[in-house]
RODO-2510 file (C-alpha; in nm, 4 decimals, decimal comma):
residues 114
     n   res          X          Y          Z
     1     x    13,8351     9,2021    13,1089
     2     x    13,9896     8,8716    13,1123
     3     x    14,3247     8,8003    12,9277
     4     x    14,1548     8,6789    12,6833
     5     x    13,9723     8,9490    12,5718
     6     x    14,2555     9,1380    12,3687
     7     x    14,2680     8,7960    12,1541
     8     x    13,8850     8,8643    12,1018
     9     x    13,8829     9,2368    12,0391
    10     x    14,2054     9,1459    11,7734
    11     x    14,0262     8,8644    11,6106
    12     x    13,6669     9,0719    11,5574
    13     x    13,8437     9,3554    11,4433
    14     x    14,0717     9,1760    11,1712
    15     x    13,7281     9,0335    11,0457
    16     x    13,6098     9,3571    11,0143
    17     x    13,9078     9,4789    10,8403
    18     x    13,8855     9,1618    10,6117
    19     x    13,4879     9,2066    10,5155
    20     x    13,5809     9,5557    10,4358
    21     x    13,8504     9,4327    10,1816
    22     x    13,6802     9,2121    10,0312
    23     x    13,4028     9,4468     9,9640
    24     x    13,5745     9,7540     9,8612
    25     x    13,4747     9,9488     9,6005
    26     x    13,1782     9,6769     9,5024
    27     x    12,8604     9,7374     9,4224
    28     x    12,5716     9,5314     9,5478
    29     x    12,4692     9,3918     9,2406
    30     x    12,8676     9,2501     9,2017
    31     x    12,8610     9,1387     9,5367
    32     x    12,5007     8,9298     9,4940
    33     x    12,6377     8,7808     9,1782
    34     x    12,9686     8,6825     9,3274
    35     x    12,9420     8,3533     9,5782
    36     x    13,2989     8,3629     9,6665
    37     x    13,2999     8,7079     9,7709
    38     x    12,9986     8,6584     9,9795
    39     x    13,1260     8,3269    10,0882
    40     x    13,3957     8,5359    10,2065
    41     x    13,2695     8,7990    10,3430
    42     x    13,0196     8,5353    10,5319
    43     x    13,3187     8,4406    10,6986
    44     x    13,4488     8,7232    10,8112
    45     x    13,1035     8,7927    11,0074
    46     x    13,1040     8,4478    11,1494
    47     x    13,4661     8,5047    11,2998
    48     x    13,3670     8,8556    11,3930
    49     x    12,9982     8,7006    11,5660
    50     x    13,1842     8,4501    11,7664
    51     x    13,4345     8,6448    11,8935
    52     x    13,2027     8,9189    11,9822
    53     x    12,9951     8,6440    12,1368
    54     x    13,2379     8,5036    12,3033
    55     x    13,3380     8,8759    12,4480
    56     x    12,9824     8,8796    12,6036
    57     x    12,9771     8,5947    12,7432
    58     x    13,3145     8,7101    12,9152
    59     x    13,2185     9,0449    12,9789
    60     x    12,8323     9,0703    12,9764
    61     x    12,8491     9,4377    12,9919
    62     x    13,0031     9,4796    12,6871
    63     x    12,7024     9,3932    12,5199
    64     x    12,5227     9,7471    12,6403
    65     x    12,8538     9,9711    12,5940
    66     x    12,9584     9,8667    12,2530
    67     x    12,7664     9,9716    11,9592
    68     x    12,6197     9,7027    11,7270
    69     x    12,8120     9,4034    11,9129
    70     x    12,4313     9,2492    11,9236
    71     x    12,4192     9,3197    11,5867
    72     x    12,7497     9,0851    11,5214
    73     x    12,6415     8,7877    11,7655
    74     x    12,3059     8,7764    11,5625
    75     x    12,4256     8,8066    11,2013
    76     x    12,6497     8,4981    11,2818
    77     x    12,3381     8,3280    11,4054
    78     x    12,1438     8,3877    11,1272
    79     x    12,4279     8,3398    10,8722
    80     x    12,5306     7,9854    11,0805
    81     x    12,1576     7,8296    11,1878
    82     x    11,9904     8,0363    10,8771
    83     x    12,2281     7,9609    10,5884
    84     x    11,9311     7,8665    10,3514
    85     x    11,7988     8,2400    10,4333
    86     x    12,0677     8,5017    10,4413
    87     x    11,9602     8,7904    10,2520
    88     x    12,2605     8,9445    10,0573
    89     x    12,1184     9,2966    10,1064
    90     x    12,1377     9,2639    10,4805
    91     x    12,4580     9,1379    10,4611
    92     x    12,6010     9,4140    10,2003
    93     x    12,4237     9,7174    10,4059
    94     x    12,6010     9,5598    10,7282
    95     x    12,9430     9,5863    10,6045
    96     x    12,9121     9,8662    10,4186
    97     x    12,7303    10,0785    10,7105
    98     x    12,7343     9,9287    11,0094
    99     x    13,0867     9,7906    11,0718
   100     x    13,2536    10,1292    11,1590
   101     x    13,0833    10,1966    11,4996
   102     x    13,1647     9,8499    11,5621
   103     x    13,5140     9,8320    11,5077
   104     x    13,5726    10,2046    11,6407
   105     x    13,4470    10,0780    12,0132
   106     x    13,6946     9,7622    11,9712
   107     x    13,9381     9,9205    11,8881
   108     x    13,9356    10,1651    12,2098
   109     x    13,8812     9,8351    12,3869
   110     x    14,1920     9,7169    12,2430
   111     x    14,4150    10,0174    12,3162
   112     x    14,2560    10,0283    12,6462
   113     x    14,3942     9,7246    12,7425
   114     x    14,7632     9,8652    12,5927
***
């Protein structure tokens, strides 16, 4: 890994943390009917797809060891190029289901590199 990775794994883990936050203990229907929580929250996945982009493209086998970093890079490609068709359900089930693997493999990254 390159010295900038532990920037990377930092910064995609702290958006993790964030979309978390901001979507603790709320239901879907609260989150569709809220646009600055998902505006929020659609932030958090952009920082968290670009820095786990920007990890591949550093270390291309990163994208076959950790779990659901595709996932990342192509949420913030569809939530970036396909703003006019984000589905709110895709992006609720994400955070609320799919984050954890993801920031559980970053997070040994990150203590691997001390």
């Amino acid at each position: 890994m390159t010295d900038k990775a532990p920037k990377l794994l930092f910064d995609a883990i702290a958006a993790i943390e964030s979309a978390h936050e901001f979507m603790a203990a709320c239901s879907f229907e609260q989150y569709a009917s809220d646009k600055m929580r998902r505006s929020a929250v659609e932030r958090q996945l952009e920082i968290l797809g670009e820095a786990c982009s920007r990890l591949a493209r550093i270390e291309p086998a990163l994208t076959e060891k950790v779990q659901n970093l595709k996932l990342a890079i192509d949420l913030r490609n569809r939530i970036i190029h396909g703003y006019d068709a984000v589905d709110d359900e895709i992006v609720y089930l994400t955070v609320t289901q799919d984050l954890d693997a993801l920031k559980s493999d970053l997070t040994q990254l990150l203590a691997a590199r001390g």
